[in-house]
C-alpha positions as CSV (number, residue, x, y, z in Angstrom):
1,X,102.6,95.6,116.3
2,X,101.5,97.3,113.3
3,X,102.0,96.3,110.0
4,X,104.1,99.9,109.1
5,X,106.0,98.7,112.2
6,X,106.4,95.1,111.5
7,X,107.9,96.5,108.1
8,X,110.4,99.2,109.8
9,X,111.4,96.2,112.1
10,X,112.2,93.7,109.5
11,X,113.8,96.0,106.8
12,X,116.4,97.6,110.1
13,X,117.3,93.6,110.2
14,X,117.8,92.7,107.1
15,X,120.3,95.9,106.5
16,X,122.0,94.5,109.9
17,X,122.0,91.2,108.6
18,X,120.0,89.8,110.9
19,X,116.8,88.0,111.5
20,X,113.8,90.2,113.0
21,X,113.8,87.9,116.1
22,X,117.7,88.4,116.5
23,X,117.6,92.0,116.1
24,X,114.5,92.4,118.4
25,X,116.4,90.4,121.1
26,X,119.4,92.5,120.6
27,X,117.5,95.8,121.1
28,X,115.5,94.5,123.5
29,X,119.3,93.4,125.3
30,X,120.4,96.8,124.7
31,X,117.0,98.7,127.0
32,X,117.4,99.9,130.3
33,X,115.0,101.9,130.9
34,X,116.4,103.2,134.5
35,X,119.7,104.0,132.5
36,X,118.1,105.9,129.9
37,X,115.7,107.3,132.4
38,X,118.6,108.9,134.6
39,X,120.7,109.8,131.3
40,X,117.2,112.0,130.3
41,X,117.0,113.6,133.7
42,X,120.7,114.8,133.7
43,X,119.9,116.4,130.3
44,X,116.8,117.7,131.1
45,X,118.2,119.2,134.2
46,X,121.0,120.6,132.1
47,X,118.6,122.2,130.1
48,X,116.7,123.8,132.6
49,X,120.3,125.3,134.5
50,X,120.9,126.4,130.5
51,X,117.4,128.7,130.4
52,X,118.1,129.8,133.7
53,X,121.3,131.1,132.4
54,X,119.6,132.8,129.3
55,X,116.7,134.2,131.0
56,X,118.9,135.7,133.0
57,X,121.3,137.3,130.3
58,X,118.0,138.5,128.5
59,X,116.8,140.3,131.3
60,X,120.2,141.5,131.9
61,X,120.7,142.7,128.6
62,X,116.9,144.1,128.5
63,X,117.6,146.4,131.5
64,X,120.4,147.5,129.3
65,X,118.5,148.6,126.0
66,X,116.3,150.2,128.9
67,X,118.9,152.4,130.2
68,X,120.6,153.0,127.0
69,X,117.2,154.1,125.7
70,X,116.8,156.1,128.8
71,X,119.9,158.1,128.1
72,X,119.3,158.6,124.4
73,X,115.8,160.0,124.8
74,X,117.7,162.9,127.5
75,X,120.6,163.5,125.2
76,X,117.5,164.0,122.5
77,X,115.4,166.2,124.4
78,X,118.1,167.8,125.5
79,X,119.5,168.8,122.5
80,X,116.0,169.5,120.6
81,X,115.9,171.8,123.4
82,X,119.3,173.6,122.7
83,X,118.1,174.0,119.0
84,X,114.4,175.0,120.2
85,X,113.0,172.1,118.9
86,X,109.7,171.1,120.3
């Protein structure tokens, strides 16, 4: 343990009122790492379902802007056309 850590450790305690040993057991009580392990992988999956999701809007959205732009540049040349423009 460093010394910053030592420090961190012993001024969490005393706000807690507690001793460093106390509060070290406490946290230590409070671990599980399978708990937090399976807690992380459900978000983590979440996350990944949740990019899914908005890659696929984008692209959706993307092939949208592409048509629209599609049309517009017609409608353009079209009418630059009807005015004997270009």
């Amino acid at each position: 343990m460093t010394k910053t850590e030592k420090k961190n450790i012993t001024s969490r305690a005393k706000r807690a009122g507690l001793s460093a040993g106390e509060y070290m057991r406490r946290a230590a009580a409070g671990f599980e790492p399978d708990a937090d392990n399976e807690a992380l992988e459900a978000m983590i999956e979440e996350m990944n379902a949740a990019t899914d999701r908005a890659e696929q809007t984008l692209d959706a959205a993307l092939e949208s802007i592409d048509a629209s732009n599609k049309r517009i540049a017609a409608m353009e040349a079209k009418a630059a056309k009807r005015h004997g423009v270009g």
